[in-house]
C-alpha positions, 0 to 999 in steps of 0.5 A: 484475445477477447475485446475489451468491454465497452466503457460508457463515461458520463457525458461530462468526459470528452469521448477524445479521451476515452482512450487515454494517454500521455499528458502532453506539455501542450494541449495541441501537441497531445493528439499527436503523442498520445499512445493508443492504450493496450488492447486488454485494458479497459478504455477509459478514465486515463485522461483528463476531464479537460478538453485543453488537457490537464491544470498545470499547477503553477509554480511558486513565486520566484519559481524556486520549486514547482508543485507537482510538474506535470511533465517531469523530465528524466530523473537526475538523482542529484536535480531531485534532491537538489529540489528536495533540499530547496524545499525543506529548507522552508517547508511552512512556507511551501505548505503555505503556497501548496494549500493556496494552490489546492484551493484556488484550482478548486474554488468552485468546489461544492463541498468548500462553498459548502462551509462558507470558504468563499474563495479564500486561501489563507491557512487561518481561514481554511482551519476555521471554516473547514473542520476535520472529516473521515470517510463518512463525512464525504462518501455522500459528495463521493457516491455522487459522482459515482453516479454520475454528478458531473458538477465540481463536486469536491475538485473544480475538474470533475473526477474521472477515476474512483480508487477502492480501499482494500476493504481487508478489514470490514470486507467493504471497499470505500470510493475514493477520488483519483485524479491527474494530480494524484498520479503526479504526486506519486511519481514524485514521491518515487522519484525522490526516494529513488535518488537517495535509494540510488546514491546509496545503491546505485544501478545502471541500466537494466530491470526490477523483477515487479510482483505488481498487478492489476485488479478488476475494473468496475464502472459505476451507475453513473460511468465513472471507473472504478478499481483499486489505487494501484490500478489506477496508477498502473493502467497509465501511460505516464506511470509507465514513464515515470518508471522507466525515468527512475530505471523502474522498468519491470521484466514483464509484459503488461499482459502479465500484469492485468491478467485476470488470473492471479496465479497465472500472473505470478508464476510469469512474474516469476519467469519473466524475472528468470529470463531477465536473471542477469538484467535484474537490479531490483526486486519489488512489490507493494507490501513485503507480504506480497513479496514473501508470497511470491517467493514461496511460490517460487519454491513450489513451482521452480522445476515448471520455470526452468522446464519452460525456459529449457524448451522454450514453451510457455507451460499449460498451466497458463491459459490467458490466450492474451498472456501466452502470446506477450510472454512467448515472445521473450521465451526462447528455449535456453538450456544453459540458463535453465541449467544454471538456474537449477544447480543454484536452486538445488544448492541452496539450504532451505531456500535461504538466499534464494534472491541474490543467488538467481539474481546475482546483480540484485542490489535490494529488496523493496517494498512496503514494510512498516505496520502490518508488513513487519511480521512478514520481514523475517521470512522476507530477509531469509529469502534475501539473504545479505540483500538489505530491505528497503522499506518503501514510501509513506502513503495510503489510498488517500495521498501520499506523505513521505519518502523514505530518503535514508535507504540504509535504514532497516524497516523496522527503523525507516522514518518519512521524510515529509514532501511539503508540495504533495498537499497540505498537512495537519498533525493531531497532537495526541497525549495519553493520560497519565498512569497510561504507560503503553506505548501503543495503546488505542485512540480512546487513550488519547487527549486530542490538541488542536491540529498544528502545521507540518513545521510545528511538530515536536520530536518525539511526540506522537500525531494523527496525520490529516491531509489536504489533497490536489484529488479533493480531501480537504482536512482528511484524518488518515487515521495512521499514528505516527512519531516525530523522529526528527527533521530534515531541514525544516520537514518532519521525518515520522515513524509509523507507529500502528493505526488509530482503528481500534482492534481488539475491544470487549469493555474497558480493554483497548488493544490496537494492532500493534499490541496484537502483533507484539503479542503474536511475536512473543508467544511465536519466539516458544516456537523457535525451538521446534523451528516452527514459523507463524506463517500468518495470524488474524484476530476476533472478537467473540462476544457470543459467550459471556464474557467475551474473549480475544480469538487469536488464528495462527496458521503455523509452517509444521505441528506443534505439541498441544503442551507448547500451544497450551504455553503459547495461548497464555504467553499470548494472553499475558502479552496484552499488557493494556491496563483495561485488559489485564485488569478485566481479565484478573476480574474475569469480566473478561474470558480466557485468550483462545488460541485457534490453529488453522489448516495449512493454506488458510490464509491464501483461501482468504487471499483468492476470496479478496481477489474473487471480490475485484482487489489486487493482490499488490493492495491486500494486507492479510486482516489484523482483526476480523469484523463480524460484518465480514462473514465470509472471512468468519466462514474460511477462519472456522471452517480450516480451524483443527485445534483450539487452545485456552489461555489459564493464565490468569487461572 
């Protein structure tokens, strides 16, 4: 096993803290329980800037509910939601205590003293002195303590942990604050959809097959850690415990999960959760693309895994000296459980059911599902078969909003009950002009209002969420449109609806996301015919001709005839139904749609380029629209492309 290298924090970090640990309920007994960290990881950035340990946050006054306890007991679904109900029923008050809280413990915060908040902690004072911000306004206080400015920057605690965004867009990261807190929201977040999910699907004991993973770790010009959100939760005892509270407990070994090779790490994911078939309750991945991912892979390499399992031997084909040993020890040669494992995998018609049929005690599939993952939930729910899909929680990089608390839901229906003690929520009203008819047309579209509280939404009116976070966000824009479905209690249940970024746009056209993969789904039903799949799709722009026109890639799962592309093109073309659009290609100041096929494998090449660049396959949402700053994706598009189709649809 090689050692792990040396991590140099800055002189603001306690070395005591070097090595991590549990987050004790005394600071004089932390030294006593702290668990050393896993030889493999990295060490540094799991503990706390403070010496005493971490800020406990303080109740609420009467202590009626606490914001984010730090040591959480083990999780009584009926306590949880208990607290839930408690604190929905007043949701603006709560909001009121959350954002005192967040500023009283960071009142020495430069970026607050910055405008003059002096200190204050009443909501009218925080909206008029703090104005809204995106990434741009606050990377220069980032960057600052990226190199190494240990000052209260943006929190009163200096941050110790850097999470990176997926960058899958643009192909550049953004640094963003992680810190204690963070962590402790999100096993909040779990622990309440968690109750729900298990008063609907209850489980005993016994395991999750994860498909979860670690990322490269970097460190900073100035020591501070830095890798992708997921990561950061990961690499933490306390997350490890806050799993196994919520009978989260995966199959595999933490070696698996950090393994510097992806593949490597997927296919003992896969093995693990056959050693484990019988033990399995849930399967889980961050998004559903990671989860179709995997089970593809399962079709291709199931004769290795039951080969393995009948001789007891690890297969060659992993080389992490590290993994073998973790993995071998749980590998005991079993030919009847290899024996079972073929016969089901031979009797299955095209894969269909694969999940409940190898692990016939799972109860649901979960994970990520709304916006960009929706296209992959066909393929999800044939791996499936009668399992329902659960779509997880409300949240970004940035924080955590909501938890998905109607389990029963389908993905394409989940809504997010807001948790109003996370952090501090503001909702941007958005209203189209009239004669804009679209239901998801882009943000130029849009009138902005004023922002209003968490409790003063209106059903069926659509939002940008602004945060205010414990890690240092202050009055944040997520950029995510969201629609107010209804209440529970007295907090909001959003619906996602796309994000704000604007995708596809020549001059007057705007078309989000959400408008692509529409079209991508009407023009994908000609091929239903054929049996023919869009395995994966993406977009550009090509403004190099004149006029410029939308670029659509499809890599598609069989050939299809020249004259059904042909078809497909102009169903796409005609699909975009923005007014901007379809009155600038009538005028032909824009140009035809082209549809481009791709090689088969497309995708996964700009799946291990997103890996080569440090991210984890657990953050990587395939690029809805390519910027042309992100040359390299270009380069992989261009290169794999076989055939091109344009649209006469408009003539």
């Amino acid at each position: 096993m090689s050692q792990a290298p040396e991590v140099l924090l800055p002189p603001c970090v306690p070395e005591k803290l070097a090595g991590g640990g549990r987050v004790a309920a005394s600071p004089d007994r932390a030294a006593e329980h702290a668990p050393k960290p896993p030889p493999f990881l990295p060490s540094a950035g799991a503990g706390s800037a403070d010496p005493s340990g971490p800020q406990l946050i303080p109740p609420f006054i009467g202590d009626k509910a606490k914001i984010l306890p730090v040591q959480m007991p083990t999780c009584s679904c009926e306590e949880t939601i208990n607290e839930f109900e408690t604190l929905t029923r007043d949701a603006g008050s709560v909001q009121r205590d959350t954002l005192k809280k967040i500023l009283e413990l960071n009142a020495d915060a430069e970026y607050l003293k910055h405008f003059g908040l002096e200190g204050r902690t009443d909501v009218e004072s925080f909206k008029s002195c703090i104005p809204l911000c995106v990434h741009s306004d606050i990377e220069p206080y980032i960057q600052r303590i990226a190199d190494g400015d240990c000052s209260s920057v943006l929190t009163r605690k200096p941050i110790t942990s850097l999470s990176l965004s997926s960058g899958t867009t643009g192909g550049k990261p953004k640094f963003l604050p992680f810190n204690d807190e963070l962590l402790e929201t999100t096993l909040q977040i779990f622990r309440t959809s968690y109750a729900y999910r298990n008063r609907e699907y209850p489980v005993g004991k016994g395991k999750a097959l994860q498909f979860i993973y670690g990322s490269k770790q970097m460190v900073t010009k100035g020591g501070i850690l830095a890798t992708t959100a997921t990561t950061n939760l990961y690499r933490r005892p306390r997350y490890k415990e806050g799993m196994e509270d919520i009978k989260s407990q995966g199959c595999s070994p933490d070696e698996v999960i950090f393994c510097p090779d992806f593949n490597q790490s997927l296919y003992c994911h896969l093995l693990c959760g056959l050693i484990y078939s019988d033990e399995v309750h849930q399967v889980f991945s961050t998004f559903a693309h990671s989860l179709v991912h995997a089970f593809q892979t399962f079709e291709e390499v199931w004769e290795d895994l039951c080969a393995d399992i009948r001789d007891g031997v690890l297969s060659e084909k992993v080389t992490v000296p590290s993994v073998r040993e973790a993995v071998s020890k749980i590998l005991k040669p079993n030919p009847e459980l290899a024996d079972s494992i073929y016969k089901k995998c031979t009797g299955l018609s095209n894969w269909y059911g694969v999940i409940p049929a190898v692990w016939p005690n799972a109860k649901y599939v979960y994970g990520i599902m709304t916006g960009s993952m929706e296209p992959y939930l066909k393929k999800l729910r044939h791996y499936a078969g009668h399992l329902p899909l659960i779509s997880a929680d409300y949240g970004a990089s940035e924080g955590w909003v909501g938890s998905n608390i109607n389990p029963t839901v389908p993905p394409e229906q989940v809504t997010y009950a807001v948790l109003p003690q996370i952090g501090y929520f503001e909702f941007i009203p958005l209203e189209k002009p009239k004669g804009e008819d679209v239901e998801n047309s882009a943000s130029i579209h849009y009138i902005e209002s004023e922002p209003v509280g968490l409790t003063e939404v209106e059903v069926g009116k659509i939002y940008e969420v602004v945060i205010t976070t414990f890690a240092g966000l202050y009055r944040y824009r997520l950029g995510d449109i969201v629609k107010i479905a209804g209440f529970y209690n007295s907090t909001p249940e959003l619906r996602f609806i796309c994000r704000r970024s604007l995708v596809l746009s020549i001059n007057i056209d705007k078309n989000t996301e959400k408008d692509l993969q529409l079209a991508v789904e009407e023009a994908a039903k000609i091929l239903e015919g054929d049996k023919i799949e869009v395995v994966d799709f993406t977009s550009f722009v090509e403004k190099s001709s004149d006029p410029g026109h939308y670029v659509i890639f499809w890599e598609l799962s069989g050939d299809a005839s020249d004259d059904i592309l042909n078809t497909c093109a102009n169903c796409l073309d005609l699909a975009f139904a923005d007014a901007g659009y379809v009155g600038s290609r009538k005028i032909k100041t824009i140009g035809p749609l082209e549809l481009r096929i791709l090689k088969k494998g497309t995708f996964k090449e700009i799946l291990d380029h997103f890996l080569s660049l440090g991210g984890a396959v657990s953050q990587f949402k395939t690029p809805r629209f390519v910027n042309p700053s992100n040359s390299k994706v270009l380069q992989i598009l261009s290169r794999n492309t076989t055939h091109s189709y344009s649209s006469t649809a408009y003539g």
